[in-house]
C-alpha positions in Angstrom: 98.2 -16.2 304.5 100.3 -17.6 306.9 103.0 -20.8 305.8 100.0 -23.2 308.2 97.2 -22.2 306.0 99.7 -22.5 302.6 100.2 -26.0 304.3 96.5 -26.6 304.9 95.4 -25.9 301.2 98.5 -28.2 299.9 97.0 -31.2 302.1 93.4 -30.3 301.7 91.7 -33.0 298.7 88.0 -31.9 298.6 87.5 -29.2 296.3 85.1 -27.7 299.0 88.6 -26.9 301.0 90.7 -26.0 298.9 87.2 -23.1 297.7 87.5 -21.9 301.2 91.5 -21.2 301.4 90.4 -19.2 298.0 87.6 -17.3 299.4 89.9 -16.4 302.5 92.5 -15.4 300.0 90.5 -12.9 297.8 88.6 -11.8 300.6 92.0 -10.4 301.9 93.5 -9.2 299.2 97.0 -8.3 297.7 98.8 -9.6 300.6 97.5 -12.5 301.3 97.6 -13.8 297.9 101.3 -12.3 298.2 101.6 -14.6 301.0 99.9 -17.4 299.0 102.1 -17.5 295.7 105.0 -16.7 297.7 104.4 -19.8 299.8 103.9 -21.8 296.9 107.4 -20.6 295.6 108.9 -21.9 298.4 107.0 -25.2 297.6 108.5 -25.2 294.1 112.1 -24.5 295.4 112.2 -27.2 298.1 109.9 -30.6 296.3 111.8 -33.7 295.7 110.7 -36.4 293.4 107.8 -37.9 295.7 106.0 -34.8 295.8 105.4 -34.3 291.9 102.4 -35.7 291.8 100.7 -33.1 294.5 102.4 -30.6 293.3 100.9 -31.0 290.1 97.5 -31.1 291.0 97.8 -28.2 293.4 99.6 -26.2 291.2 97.0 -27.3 288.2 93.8 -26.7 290.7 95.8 -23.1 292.0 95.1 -21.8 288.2 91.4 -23.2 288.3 91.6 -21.5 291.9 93.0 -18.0 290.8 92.7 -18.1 286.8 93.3 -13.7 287.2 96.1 -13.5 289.6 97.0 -10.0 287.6 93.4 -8.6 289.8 96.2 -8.5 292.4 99.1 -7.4 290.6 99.5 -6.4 286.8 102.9 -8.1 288.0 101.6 -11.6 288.0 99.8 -12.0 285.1 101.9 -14.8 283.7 102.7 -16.1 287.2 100.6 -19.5 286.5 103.1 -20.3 283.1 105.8 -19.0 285.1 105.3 -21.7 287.7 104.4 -24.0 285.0 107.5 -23.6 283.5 109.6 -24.0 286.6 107.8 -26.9 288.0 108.3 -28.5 284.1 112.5 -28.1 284.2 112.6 -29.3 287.6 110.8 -32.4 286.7 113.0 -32.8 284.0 116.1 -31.8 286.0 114.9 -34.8 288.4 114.2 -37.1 285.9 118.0 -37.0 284.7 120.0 -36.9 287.9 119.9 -40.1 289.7 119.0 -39.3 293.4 123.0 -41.0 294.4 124.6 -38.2 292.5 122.5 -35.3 293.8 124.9 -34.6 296.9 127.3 -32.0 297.5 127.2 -28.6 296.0 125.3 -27.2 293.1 125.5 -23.9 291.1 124.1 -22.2 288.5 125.8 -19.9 285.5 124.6 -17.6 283.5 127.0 -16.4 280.2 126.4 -15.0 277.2 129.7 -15.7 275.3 128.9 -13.0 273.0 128.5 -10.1 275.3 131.2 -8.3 277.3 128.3 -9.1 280.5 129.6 -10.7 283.2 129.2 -14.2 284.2 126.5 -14.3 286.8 127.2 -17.4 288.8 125.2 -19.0 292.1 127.7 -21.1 294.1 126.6 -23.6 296.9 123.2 -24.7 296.5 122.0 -28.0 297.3 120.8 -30.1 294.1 116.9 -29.0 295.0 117.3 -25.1 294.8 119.8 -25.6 291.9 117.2 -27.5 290.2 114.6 -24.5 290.8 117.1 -21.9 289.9 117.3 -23.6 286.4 113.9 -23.6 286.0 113.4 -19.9 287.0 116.0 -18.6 284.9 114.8 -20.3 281.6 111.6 -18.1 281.3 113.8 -15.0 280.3 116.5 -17.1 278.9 117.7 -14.4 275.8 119.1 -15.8 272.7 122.8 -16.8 273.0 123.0 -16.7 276.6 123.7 -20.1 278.4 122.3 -21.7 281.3 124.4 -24.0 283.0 123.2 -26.1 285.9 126.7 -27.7 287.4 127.9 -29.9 290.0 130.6 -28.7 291.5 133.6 -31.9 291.8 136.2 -30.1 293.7 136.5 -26.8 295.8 138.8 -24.7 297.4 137.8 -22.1 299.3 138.9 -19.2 301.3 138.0 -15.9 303.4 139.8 -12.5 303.4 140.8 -11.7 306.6 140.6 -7.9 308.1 144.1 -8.0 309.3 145.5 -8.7 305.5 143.2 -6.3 303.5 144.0 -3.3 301.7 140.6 -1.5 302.8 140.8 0.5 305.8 137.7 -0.6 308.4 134.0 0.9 307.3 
């Protein structure tokens, strides 16, 4: 399904549409409901606060659409909840940053303080795919470990140059 037709079923409002972007969708298969949910992934990651509403009912009408997405994929048989889920922290995450302080750059950490596991850490995001990254990473969120959504006040920043490395070329 191409990113138009993703676009056409998020702006069609009769149910009689939005049944025809679904009988496109499971008459092609695997990759076009590939297409579909990863489409609608993208529409997760990039919404901002006047979109909620849509996003709700398409997301809530996308379930009544495909309630078996695992006839595509075993894969995606929690992919309704996961989306759910992501679309729920992101609300949240809107509700409690005022749109003034949502410049600059964003990152998300992951730590588990009682592990020797690294600190996995997503620098420079703007405040919308932040907000989506906190709201993906909760859904496997193991005890102890710590999910922190930050704004980043102050940063210095540099690039290695060939000419001063150790490495020889590749």
């Amino acid at each position: 399904m191409s990113m138009s037709a993703f676009h056409q079923y998020m702006r069609a409002e009769p149910k009689e549409l939005e049944q025809t972007h679904t009988e496109r969708i499971a008459r092609e298969g695997y990759f076009s409901f590939y297409r579909f949910i990863e489409d609608f992934r993208e529409g997760l990651r990039t919404y901002a606060d006047d979109e909620i509403p849509l996003l709700r009912r398409k997301l809530s009408r996308a379930r009544e659409l495909f309630p078996d997405p695992e006839r595509f994929s075993p894969s995606w048989s929690a992919l309704w909840d996961e989306f759910d889920l992501i679309f729920a922290v992101k609300n949240d995450v809107l509700a409690a940053i005022p749109l003034p302080d949502r410049g600059g750059e964003w990152q998300i950490l992951l730590d588990n303080p009682y592990s020797h596991q690294q600190v996995v850490c997503y620098p420079g995001l703007p405040f919308l795919e932040a907000a989506y990254l906190y709201g993906y990473f909760q859904r496997e969120l193991k005890p102890n470990e710590l999910l922190r959504l930050q704004k980043v006040a102050d940063l210095l920043s540099v690039s290695g140059s060939k000419a001063a490395s150790l490495l020889p070329e590749a």
